[in-house]
C-alpha positions in Angstrom: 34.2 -161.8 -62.5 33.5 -159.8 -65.8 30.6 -158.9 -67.3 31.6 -161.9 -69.8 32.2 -165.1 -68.9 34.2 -166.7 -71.8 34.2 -170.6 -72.4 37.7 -172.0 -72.0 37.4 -175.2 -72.9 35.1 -176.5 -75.7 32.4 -178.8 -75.7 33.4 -182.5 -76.4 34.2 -182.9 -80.0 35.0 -185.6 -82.5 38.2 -186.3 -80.4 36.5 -187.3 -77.4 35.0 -190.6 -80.0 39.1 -191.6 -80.3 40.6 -194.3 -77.9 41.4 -198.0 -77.2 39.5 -200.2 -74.6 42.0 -201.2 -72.2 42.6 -204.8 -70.4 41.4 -206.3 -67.5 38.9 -206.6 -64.8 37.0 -204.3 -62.9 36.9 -205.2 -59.6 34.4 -202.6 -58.2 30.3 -203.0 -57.5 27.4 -200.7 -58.8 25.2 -199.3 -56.4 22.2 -196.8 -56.6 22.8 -193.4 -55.0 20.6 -190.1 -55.2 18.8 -192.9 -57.9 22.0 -192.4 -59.9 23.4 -195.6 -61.0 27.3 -195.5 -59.6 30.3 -197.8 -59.5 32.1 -197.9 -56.2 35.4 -199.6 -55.5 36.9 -200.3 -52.1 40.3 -200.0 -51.1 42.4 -202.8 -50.0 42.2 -202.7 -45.8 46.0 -202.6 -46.1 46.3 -199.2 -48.0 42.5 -197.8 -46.9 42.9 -194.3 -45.8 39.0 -193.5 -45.0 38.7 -190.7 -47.6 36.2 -190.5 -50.1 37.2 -189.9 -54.3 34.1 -188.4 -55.8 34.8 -189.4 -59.8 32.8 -187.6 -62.5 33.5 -190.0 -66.0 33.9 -188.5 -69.4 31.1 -189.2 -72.2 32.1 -192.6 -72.5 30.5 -192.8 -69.0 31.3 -196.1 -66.8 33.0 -198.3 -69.8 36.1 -200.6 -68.8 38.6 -197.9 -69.0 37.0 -195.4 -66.3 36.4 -198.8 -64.4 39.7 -199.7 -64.2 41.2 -195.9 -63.6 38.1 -195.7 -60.6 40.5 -198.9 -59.3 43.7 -197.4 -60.0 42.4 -194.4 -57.4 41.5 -197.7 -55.2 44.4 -199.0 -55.1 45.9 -195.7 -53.7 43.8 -196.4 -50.9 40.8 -194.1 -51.5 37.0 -195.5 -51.4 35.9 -194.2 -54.9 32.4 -193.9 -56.0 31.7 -192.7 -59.8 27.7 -191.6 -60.9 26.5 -192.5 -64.5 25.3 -189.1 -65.6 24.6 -190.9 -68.7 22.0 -193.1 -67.7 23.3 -195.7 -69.3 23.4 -194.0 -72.6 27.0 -193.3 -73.0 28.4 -191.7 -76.6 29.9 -195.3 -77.1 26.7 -196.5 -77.9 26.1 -194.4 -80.5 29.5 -194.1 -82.3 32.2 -196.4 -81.3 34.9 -193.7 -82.6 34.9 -190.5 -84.4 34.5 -192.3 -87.9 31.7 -194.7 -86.9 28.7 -193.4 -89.0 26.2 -196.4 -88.1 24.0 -194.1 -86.3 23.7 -191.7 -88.9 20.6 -189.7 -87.2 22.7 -189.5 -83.8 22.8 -186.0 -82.5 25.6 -185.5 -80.9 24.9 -181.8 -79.9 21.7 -182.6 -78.6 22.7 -186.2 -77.1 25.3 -183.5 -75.1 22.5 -180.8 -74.6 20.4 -183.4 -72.7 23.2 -185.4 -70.6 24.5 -182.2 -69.3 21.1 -180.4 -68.3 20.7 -184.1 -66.2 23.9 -183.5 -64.6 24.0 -180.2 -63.7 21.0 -181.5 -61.8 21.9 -184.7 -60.2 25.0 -184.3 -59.1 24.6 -181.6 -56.3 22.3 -184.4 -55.3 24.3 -187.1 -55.9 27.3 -185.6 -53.9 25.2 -184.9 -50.5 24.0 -188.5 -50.6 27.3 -190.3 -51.2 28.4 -188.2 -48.0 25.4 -189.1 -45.8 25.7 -192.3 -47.0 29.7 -193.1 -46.9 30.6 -190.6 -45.0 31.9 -190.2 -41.4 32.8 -187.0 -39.3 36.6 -187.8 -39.8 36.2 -188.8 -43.8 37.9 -186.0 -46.3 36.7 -185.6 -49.8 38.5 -185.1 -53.3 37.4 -185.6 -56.4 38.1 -186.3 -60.1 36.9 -185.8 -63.5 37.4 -186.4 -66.9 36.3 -184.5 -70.5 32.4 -183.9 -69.7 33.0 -184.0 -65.7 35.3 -181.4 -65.4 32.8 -178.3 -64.5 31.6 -180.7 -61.4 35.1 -181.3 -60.3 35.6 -177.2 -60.6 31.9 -176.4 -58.8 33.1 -178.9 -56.0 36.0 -176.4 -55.7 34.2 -173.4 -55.3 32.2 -175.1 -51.9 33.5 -176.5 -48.7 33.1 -180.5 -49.0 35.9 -181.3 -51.2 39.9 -180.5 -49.9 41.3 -180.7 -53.4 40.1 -181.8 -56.9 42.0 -182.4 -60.3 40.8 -183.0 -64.1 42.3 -184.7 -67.4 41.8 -182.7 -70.4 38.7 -181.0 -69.7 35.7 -179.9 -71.4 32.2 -177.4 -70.7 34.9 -174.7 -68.7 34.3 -171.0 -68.7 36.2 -168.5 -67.0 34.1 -168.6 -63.4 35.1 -172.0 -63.2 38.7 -170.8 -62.4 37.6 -167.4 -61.2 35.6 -169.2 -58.4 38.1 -171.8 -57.1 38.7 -172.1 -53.3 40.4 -175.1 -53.2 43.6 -176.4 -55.2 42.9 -177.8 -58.2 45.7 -180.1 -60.5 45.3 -179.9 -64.3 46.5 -182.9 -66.5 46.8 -181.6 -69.9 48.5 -181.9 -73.1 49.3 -179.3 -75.6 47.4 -181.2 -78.6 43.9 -181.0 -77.5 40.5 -179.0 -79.2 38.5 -178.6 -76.3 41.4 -177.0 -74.3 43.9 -175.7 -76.6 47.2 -173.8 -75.5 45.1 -170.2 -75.7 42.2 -171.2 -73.5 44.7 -173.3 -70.9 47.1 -169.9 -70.5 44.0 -168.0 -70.2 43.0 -170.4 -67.2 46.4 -170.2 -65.9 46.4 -166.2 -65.9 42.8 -166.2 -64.0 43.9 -168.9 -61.4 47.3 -166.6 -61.1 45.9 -163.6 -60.8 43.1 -164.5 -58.3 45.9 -166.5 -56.5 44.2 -169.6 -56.4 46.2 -173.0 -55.4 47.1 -174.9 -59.0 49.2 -177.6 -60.5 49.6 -178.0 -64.4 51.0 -181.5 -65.7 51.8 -180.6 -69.6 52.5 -183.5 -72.1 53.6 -183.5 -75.1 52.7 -186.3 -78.7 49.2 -187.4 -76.9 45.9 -186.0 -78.1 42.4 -185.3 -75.7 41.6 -188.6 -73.6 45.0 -189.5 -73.2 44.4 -190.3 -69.6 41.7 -192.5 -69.6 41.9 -194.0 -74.0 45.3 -193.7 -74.7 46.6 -197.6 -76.5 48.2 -199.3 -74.0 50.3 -201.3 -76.4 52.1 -197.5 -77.4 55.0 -197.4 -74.3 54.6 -193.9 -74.5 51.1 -193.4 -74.5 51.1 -196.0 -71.4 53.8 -194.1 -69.8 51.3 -190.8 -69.9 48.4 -192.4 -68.8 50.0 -193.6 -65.7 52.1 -190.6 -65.0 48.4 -188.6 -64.9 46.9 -191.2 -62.8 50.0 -190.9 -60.1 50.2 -187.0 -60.3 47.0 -186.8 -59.3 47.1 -189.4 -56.6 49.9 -187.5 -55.3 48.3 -184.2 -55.4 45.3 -185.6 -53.2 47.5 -188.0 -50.7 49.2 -184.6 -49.8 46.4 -182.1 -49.7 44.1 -184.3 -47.7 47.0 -185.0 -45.3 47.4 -181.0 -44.7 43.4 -180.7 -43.8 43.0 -181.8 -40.2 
């Protein structure tokens, strides 16, 4: 690694306030782990295929959306447990969308400032716990995360827990992120996005293809940053994106946990 390590993708920005609140009901259960509050949802005993999804949320923390996505990976047949980093003081609460100005004192660069020095803290804690607690000698790990929680999905990468990890248009990435990979790592991404614009996402490309470290890139097209997780349902396309991310990913982990015996 260099002598400078350059960010890659940008803090959160306005475009991480844009998104619709999608339908339904979450079906998981909040627990306390590492005294992190944390939603876990089970799979059904007919798809359960005793691995562990470790699920870091973006800065709209555990809201219905990530709720229902934290399912979705359920579904697949994964037990999924996601921490509120937040502490139940998500950016929701402070402006409901990039234009919301009711909060007019809300610092958004310090509200980030203080979330992330938490993090960086409890979730190296929060990890060990959910496997001492969850796991088994035969359990595999992969995990997932979103805006804000893509550095811990990368830092899971660089250790030996976790057999393969992904991220939806990331945020808080500098070049050692990539540089230190040791295990494959899928990117959903699309090509309108501040935090991670095309520059900084070739950039990661070159370092991961250089350093020949195991990758996947899933490129759209007409979506903008959340895309995976806030995208309007009621938009066919914007539906079809969403779900496309959600099953790439399941299908990156289904087959790298199935090569790890």
């Amino acid at each position: 690694m260099g002598s400078i390590d350059n960010v890659l993708a940008k803090a959160p920005g306005d475009c991480c306030l844009k998104g619709t609140i999608h339908q339904g009901e979450p079906r998981g259960s909040t627990v306390t782990i590492a005294d992190v509050e944390t939603y876990i949802s089970h799979p059904p005993k007919h798809k359960e295929n005793g691995n562990i999804l470790l699920y870091f949320p973006d800065v709209w923390g555990l809201f219905t959306n990530g709720l229902l996505i934290m399912d979705g990976f359920a579904d697949a047949g994964y037990l999924v447990v996601g921490l509120d980093y937040f502490c139940g003081d998500p950016v929701w609460k402070h402006r409901k969308n990039r234009h919301d100005n009711s909060h007019p004192d809300f610092d958004y660069e310090a509200w980030k400032k203080k979330h992330t020095a938490f993090a960086d803290e409890a979730v190296p804690k929060w990890v060990k716990a959910v496997r001492e607690e969850y796991g088994k000698t035969s359990t595999k790990y992969a995990c997932v995360g979103y805006c804000f929680g893509a550095p811990y999905v990368c830092n899971e990468l660089a250790g030996d827990l976790v057999t393969a990890g992904a991220f939806g248009h990331p945020a808080f990435l500098r070049e050692h992120h990539f540089e230190n990979l040791k295990k494959p790592l899928f990117l959903s991404c699309t090509d309108i996005d501040h935090t991670f614009d095309t520059p900084s996402r070739r950039k990661a490309l070159d370092i991961m293809q250089k350093g020949n470290k195991t990758h996947q890139l899933q490129l759209f097209t007409g979506v903008e940053h959340g895309f995976s997780l806030r995208g309007d349902m009621n938009n066919p396309y914007e539906r079809y994106v969403k779900e496309q991310s959600l099953k790439g990913i399941v299908g990156w982990f289904d087959f790298w946990l199935s090569q790890e015996k």
